[in-house]
GUKE-810528 format. One line per field, with one value per residue (C-alpha): residue number from 1; residue in three letters; chain; x, y, z. Coordinates in Angstrom, 2 decimals, always signed. Example, Ala and Ser with C-alpha at 12.3 -4.5 7.8 and 13.67 -1.06 7.14 Angstrom:
2
k	1_2
r	ALA_SER
c	A_A
east	+12.30_+13.67
north	-4.50_-1.06
up	+7.80_+7.14
END
This chain:
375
k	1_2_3_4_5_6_7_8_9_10_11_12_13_14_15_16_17_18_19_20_21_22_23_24_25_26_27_28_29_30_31_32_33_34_35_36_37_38_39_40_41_42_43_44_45_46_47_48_49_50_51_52_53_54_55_56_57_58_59_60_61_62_63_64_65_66_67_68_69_70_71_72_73_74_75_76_77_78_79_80_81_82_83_84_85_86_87_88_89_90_91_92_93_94_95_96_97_98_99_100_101_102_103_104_105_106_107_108_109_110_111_112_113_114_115_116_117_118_119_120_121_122_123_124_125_126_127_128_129_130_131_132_133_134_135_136_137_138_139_140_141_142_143_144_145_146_147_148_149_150_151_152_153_154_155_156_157_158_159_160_161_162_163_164_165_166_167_168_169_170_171_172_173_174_175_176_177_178_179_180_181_182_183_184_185_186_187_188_189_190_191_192_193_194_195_196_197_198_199_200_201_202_203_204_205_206_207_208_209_210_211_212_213_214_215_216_217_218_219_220_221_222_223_224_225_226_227_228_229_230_231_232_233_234_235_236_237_238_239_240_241_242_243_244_245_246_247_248_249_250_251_252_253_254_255_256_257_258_259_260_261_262_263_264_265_266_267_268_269_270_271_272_273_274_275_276_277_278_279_280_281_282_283_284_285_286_287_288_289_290_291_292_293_294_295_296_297_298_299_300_301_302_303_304_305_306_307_308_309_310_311_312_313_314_315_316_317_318_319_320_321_322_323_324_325_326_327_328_329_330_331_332_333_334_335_336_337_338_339_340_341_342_343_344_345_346_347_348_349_350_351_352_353_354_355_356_357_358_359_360_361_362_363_364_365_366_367_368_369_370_371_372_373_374_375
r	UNK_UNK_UNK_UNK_UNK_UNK_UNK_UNK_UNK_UNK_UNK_UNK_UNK_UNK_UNK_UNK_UNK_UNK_UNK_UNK_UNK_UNK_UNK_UNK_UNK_UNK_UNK_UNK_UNK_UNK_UNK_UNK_UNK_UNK_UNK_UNK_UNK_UNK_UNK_UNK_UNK_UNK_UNK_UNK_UNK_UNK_UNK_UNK_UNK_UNK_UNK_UNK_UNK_UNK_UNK_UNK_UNK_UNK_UNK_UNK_UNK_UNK_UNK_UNK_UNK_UNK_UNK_UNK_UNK_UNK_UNK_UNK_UNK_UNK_UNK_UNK_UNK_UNK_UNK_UNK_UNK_UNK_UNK_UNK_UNK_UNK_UNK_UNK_UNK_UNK_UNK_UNK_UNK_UNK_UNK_UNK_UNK_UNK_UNK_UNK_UNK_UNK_UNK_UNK_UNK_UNK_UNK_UNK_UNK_UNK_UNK_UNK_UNK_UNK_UNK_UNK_UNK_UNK_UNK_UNK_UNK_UNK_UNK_UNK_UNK_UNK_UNK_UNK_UNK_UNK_UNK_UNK_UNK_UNK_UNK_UNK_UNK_UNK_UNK_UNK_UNK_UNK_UNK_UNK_UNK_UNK_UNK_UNK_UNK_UNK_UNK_UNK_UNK_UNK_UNK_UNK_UNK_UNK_UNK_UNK_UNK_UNK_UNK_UNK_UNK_UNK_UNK_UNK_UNK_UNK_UNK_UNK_UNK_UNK_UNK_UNK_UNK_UNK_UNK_UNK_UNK_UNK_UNK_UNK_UNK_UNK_UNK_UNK_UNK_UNK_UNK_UNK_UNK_UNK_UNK_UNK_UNK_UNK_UNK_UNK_UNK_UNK_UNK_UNK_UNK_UNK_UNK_UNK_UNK_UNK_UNK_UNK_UNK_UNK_UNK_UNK_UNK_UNK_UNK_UNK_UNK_UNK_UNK_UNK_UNK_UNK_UNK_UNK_UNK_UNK_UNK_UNK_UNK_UNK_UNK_UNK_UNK_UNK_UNK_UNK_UNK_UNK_UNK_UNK_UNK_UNK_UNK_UNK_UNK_UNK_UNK_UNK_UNK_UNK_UNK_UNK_UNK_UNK_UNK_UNK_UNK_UNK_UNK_UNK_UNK_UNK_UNK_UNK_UNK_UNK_UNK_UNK_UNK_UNK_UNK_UNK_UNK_UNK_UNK_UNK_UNK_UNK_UNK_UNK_UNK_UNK_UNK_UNK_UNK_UNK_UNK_UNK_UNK_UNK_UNK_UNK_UNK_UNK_UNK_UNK_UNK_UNK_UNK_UNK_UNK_UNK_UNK_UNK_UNK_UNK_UNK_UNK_UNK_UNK_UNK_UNK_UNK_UNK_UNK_UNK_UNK_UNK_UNK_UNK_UNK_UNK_UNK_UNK_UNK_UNK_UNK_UNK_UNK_UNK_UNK_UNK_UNK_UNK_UNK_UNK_UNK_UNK_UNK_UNK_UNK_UNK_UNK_UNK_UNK_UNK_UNK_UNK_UNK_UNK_UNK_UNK_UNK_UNK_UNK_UNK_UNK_UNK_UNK_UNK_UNK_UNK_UNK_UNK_UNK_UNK_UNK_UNK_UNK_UNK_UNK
c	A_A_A_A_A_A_A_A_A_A_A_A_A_A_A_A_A_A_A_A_A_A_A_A_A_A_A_A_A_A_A_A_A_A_A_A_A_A_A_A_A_A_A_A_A_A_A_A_A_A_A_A_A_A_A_A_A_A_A_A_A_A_A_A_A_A_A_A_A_A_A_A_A_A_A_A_A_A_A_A_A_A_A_A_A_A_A_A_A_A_A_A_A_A_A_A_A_A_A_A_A_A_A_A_A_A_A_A_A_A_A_A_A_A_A_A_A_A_A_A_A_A_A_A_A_A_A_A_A_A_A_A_A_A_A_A_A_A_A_A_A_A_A_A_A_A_A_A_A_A_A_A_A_A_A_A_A_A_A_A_A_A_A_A_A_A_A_A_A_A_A_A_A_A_A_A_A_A_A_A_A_A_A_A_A_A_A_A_A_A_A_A_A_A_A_A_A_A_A_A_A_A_A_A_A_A_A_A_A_A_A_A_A_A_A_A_A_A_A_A_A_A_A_A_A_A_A_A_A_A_A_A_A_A_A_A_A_A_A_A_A_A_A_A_A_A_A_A_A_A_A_A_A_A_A_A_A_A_A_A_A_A_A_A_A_A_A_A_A_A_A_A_A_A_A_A_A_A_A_A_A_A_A_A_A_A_A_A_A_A_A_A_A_A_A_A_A_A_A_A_A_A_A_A_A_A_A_A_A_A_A_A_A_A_A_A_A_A_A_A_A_A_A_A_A_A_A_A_A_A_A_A_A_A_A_A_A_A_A_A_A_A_A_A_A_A_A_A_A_A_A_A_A_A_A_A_A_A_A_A_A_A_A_A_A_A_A_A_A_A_A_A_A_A_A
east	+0.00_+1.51_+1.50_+0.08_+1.83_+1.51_+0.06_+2.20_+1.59_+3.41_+3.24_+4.25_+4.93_+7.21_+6.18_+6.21_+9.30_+9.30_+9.31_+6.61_+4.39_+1.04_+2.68_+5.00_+4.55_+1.34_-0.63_+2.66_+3.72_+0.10_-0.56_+3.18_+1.88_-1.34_+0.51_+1.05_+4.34_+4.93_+6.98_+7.44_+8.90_+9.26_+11.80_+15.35_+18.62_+18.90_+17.76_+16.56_+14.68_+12.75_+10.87_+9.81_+8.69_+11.13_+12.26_+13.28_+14.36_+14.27_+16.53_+15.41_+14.29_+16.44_+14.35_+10.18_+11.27_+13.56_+10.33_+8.13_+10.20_+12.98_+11.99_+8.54_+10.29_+12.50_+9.64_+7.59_+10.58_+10.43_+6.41_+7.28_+9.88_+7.84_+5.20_+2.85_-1.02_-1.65_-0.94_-1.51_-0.01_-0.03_+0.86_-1.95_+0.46_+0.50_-3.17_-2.01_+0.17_-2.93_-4.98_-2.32_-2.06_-5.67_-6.09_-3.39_-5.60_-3.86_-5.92_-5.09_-5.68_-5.62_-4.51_-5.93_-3.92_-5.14_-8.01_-5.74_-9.21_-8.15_-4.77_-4.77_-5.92_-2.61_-0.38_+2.09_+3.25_-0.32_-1.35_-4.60_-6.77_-6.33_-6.60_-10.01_-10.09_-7.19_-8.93_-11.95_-10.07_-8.42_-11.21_-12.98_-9.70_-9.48_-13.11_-13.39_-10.53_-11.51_-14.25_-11.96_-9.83_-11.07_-10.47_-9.84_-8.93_-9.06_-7.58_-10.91_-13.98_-14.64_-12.48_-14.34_-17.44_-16.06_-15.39_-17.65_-19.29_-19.32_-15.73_-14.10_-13.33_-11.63_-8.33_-7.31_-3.58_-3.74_-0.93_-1.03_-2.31_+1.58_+2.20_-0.32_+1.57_+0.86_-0.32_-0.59_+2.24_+1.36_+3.14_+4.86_+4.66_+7.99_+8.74_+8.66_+5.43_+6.61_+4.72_+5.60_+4.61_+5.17_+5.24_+6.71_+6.65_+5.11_+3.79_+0.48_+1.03_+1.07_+3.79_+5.68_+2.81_+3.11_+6.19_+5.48_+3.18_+6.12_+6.41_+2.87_+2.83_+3.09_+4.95_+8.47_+8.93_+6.77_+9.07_+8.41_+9.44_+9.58_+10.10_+10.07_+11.41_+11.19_+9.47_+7.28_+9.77_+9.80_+13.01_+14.83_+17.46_+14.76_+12.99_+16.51_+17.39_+14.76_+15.54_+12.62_+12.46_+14.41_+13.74_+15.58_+14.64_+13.53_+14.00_+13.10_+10.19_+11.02_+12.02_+8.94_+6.88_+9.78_+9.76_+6.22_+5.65_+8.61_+5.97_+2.82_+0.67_+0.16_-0.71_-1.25_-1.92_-3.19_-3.64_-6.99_-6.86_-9.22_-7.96_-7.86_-10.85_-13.27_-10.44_-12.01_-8.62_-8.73_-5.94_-3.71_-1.60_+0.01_-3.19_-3.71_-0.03_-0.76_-3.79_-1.95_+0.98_-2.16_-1.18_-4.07_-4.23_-4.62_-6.04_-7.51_-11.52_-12.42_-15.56_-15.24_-11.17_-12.64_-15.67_-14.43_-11.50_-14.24_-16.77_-14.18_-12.83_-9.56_-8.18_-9.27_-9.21_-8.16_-7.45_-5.00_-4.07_-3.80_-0.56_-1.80_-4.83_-2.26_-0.60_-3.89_-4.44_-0.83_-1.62_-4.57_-2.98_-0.53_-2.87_-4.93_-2.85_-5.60_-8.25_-5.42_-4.25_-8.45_-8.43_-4.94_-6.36_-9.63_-7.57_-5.53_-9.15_-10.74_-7.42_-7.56_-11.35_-11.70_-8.63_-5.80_-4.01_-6.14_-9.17_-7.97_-6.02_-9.13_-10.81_-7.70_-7.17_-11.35_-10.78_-7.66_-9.89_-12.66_-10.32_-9.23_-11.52_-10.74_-14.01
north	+0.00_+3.77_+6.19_+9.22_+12.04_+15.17_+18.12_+20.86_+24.48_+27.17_+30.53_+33.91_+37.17_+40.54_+42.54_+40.19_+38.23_+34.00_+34.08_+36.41_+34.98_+34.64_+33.13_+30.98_+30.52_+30.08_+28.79_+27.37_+25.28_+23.74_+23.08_+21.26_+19.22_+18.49_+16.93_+19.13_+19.93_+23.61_+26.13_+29.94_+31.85_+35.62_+37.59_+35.61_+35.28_+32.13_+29.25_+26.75_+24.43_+25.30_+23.14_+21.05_+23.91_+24.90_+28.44_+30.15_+33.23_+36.72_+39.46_+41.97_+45.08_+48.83_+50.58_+49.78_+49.41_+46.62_+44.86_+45.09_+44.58_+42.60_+40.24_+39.99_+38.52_+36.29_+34.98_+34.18_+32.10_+30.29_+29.89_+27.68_+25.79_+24.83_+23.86_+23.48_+22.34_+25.33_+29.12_+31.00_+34.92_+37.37_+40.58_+42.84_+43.19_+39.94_+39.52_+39.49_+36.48_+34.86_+35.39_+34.03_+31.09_+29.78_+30.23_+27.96_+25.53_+26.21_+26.40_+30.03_+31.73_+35.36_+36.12_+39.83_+41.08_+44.59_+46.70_+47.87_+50.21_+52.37_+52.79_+54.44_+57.46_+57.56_+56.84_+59.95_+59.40_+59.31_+63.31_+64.02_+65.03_+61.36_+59.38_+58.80_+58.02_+55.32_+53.93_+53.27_+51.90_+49.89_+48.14_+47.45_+45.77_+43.54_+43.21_+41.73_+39.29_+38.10_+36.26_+34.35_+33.08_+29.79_+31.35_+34.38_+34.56_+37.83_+39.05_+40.18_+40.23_+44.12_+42.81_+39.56_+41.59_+43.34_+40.03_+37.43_+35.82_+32.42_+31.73_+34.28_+32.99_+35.03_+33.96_+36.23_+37.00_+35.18_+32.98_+29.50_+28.33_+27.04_+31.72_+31.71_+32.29_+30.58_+33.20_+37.12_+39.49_+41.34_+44.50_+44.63_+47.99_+48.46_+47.76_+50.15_+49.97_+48.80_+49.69_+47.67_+47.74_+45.05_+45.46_+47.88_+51.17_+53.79_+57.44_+55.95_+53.73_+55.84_+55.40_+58.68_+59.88_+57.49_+58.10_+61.78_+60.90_+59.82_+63.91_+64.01_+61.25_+61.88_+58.85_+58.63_+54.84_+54.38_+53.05_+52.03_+49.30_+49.28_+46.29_+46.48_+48.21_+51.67_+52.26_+54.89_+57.84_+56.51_+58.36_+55.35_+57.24_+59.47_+56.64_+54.94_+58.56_+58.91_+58.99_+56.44_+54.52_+50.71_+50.48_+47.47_+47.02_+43.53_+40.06_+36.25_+34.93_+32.74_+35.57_+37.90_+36.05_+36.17_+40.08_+40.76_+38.77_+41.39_+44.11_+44.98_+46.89_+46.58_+49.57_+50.60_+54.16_+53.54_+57.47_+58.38_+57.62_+56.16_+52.43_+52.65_+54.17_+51.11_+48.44_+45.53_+44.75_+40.88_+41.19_+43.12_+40.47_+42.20_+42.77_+38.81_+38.44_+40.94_+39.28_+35.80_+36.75_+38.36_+42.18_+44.67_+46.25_+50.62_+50.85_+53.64_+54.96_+53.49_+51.72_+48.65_+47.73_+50.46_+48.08_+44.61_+45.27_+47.00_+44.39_+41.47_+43.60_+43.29_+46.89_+50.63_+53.16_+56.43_+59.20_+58.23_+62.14_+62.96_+62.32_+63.92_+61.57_+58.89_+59.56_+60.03_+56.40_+55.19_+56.56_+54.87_+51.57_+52.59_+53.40_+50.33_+46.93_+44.70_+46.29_+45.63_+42.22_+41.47_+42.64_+40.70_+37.48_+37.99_+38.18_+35.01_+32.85_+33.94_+33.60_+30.10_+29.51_+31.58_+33.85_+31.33_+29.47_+26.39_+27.57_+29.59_+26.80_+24.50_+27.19_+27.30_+23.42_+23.19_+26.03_+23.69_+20.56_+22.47_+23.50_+20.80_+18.68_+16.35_+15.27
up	+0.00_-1.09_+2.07_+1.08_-0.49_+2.46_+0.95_+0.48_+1.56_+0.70_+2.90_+0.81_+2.39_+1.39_+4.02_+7.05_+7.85_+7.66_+11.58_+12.13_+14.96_+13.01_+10.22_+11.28_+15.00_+15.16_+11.41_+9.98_+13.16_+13.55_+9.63_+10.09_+13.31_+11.50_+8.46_+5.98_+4.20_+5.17_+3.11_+3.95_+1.31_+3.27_+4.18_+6.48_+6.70_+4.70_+3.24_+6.05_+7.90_+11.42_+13.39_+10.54_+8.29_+5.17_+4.86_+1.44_+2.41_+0.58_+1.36_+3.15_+1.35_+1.87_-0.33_-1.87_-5.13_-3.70_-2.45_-5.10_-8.05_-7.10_-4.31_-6.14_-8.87_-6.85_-4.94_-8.16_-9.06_-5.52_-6.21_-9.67_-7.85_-4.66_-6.62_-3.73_-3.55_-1.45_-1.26_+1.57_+1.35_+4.08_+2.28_-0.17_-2.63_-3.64_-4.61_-8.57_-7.74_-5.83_-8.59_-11.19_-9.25_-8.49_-12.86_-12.68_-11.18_-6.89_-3.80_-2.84_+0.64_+1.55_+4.73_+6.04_+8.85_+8.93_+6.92_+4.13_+2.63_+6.20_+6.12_+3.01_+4.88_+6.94_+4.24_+4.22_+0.55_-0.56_-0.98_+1.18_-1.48_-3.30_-0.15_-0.68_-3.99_-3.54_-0.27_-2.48_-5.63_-3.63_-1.83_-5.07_-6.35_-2.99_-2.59_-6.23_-5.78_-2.61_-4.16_-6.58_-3.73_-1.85_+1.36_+3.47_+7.03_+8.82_+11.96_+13.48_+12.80_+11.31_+8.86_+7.97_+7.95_+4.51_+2.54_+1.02_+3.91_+1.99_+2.25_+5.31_+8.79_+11.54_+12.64_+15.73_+17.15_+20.40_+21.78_+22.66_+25.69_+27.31_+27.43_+30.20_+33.42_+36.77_+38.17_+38.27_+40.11_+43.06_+43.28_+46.42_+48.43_+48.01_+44.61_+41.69_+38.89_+35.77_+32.67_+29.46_+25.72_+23.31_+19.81_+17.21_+17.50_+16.01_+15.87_+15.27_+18.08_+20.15_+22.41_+22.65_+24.19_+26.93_+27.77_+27.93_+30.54_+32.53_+33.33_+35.14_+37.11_+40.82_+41.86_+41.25_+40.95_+38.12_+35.08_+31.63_+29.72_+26.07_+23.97_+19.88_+16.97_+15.52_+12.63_+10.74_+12.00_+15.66_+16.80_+18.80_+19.99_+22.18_+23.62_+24.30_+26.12_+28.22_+32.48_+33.32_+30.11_+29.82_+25.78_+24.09_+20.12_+20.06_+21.91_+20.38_+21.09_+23.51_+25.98_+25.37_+28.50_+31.02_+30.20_+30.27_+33.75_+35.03_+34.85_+36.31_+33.71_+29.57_+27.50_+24.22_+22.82_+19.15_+18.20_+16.61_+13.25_+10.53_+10.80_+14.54_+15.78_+15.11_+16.04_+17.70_+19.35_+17.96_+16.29_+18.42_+19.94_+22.52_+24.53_+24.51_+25.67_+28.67_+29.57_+29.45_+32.13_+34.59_+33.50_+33.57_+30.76_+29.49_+26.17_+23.95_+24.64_+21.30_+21.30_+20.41_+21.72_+24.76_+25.22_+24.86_+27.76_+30.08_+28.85_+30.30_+33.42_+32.40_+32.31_+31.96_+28.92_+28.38_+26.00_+23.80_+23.01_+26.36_+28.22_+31.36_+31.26_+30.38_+33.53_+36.26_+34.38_+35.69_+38.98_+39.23_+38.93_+41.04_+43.88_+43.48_+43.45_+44.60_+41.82_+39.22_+40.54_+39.96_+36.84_+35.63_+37.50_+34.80_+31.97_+32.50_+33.04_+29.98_+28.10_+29.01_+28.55_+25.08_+23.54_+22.91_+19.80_+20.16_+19.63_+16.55_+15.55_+14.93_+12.61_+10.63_+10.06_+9.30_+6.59_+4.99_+5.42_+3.56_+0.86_+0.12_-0.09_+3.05_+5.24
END
């Protein structure tokens, strides 16, 4: 009797990198442990395999023209040689290639980590007065192709709400359930209040204004810890100079829980912008991460990410704009360890009873089973 041939998948990205956490940490690892034959063809340092799943690497891009021309054309290359049953891409841009492959006959997969239609409005390099127009273009271009493509899998569900209902399932960022901690950190009376954020850094992120609320808090053994790169004309030199501020650029993945159970509160400060305002927060990992070491969380007074962490009594919101209402919001926590030891005991229990890996996982391997054909 023949053993059956696995099927092989092939992950594409330009934008993210092979080792970015939703890609390969999280749906590449458990299509690998289910049985598939996993390739990620993104940006690395080199040719190899991880953990069972094969990486061919692209160089990393200096310049946009380096992405879109050249490793475009190196990863359609990669595409013909992998020759895989499946393609699964994580990066707009690559929609032509999605649609050139599933009239070639593949089982193609769109990945939607963000809603591209909104961030054309804070694209810098797009003038104002076209932003509209593109946003609109743009969404009839995605819209369109979404419905040739035998899946899509969205970060949350605002997203999913925007594509054909028929064939879109929502994926969301949370981590496995082996991040939860043991249990939540008491801040001891004597022991400084440390304030982290995860993730990379931004002006749209918010987290300058953070740290400028450093200046109006009225205890002096509040600190900050910042974890992630700069980006987007994030100045790292000023967050690295700042008195109160430990910033380091990045750390792997298996170090980001040991860091994050060192502090005592989660924030972020996602500024008020079109493709932030109505954020659900489902796909903003770092808030599940919090939540999974017993951190309380500070998040914007959107409505919906507002809502959900009130809704779940996990954390309190705030004016994003507002550094002095940033730093009453510090105090607060400050001032009320037991209230924020409740709140980061909340987040861990519904972590483990709803937000984590496993349950996402099971939505992704049905959508593959459905694809292909499997029972």
């Amino acid at each position: 009797m023949t053993a059956t041939k696995p099927i092989k998948v092939c992950h594409m990205a330009t934008v993210h990198k092979a080792t970015d956490p939703r890609l390969f940490d999280k749906e590449g690892k458990s299509l690998a442990q289910a049985g598939y034959e996993v390739t990620i063809i993104a940006t690395h340092p080199q040719d190899e395999v991880l953990d069972g799943i094969q990486i061919r690497a692209l160089p990393k891009p200096q310049r946009r023209k380096e992405r879109f021309v050249d490793n475009y054309a190196r990863l359609v290359a990669l595409v013909k040689q992998v020759n895989a049953q499946v393609y699964h891409f994580h990066d707009p841009e690559l929609i032509p290639l999605g649609l050139l492959l599933k009239a070639l006959g593949k089982k193609v997969v769109y990945d939607v980590h963000e809603d591209y239609e909104k961030h054309m409005y804070d694209k810098d390099y797009i003038p104002r007065w076209m932003q509209g127009a593109t946003a609109k273009t743009w969404w009839t271009l995605e819209h369109s192709a979404s419905r040739v493509f035998d899946a899509v899998l969205a970060a949350d569900s605002l997203i999913a709400a925007k594509f054909p209902a028929d064939r879109t399932r929502v994926i969301t960022n949370v981590p496995p359930l082996s991040f939860l901690s043991g249990e939540s950190r008491t801040r001891q009376a004597d022991e400084p209040m440390v304030i982290t954020y995860l993730g990379t850094i931004t002006p749209l992120r918010g987290t300058s204004k953070a740290v400028e609320a450093l200046k109006y808090v009225h205890h002096d053994d509040i600190r900050m810890k910042l974890i992630g790169p700069c980006r987007a004309g994030a100045d790292e030199a000023w967050f690295a100079s700042q008195e109160k501020v430990d910033y380091t650029p990045r750390i792997p993945f298996h170090e980001v829980r040991p860091a994050l159970e060192s502090a005592h509160l989660g924030f972020t400060m996602l500024q008020p912008v079109p493709a932030n305002i109505q954020i659900t927060g489902e796909g903003i990992t770092k808030i599940y991460e919090y939540m999974a070491v017993g951190m309380p969380i500070l998040v914007p007074n959107f409505p919906n990410l507002g809502g959900l962490i009130e809704s779940l009594g996990v954390g309190r919101t705030v004016d994003p704009t507002d550094p002095q209402s940033i730093a009453a919001a510090f105090d607060w926590f400050y001032e009320h360890p037991d209230e924020a030891f409740e709140m980061g005991e909340r987040g861990r229990k519904v972590m483990a009873e709803r937000y984590n890996w496993e349950v996402q996982e099971r939505v992704l391997l049905d959508t593959y089973r459905r694809i292909i054909g499997e029972p």
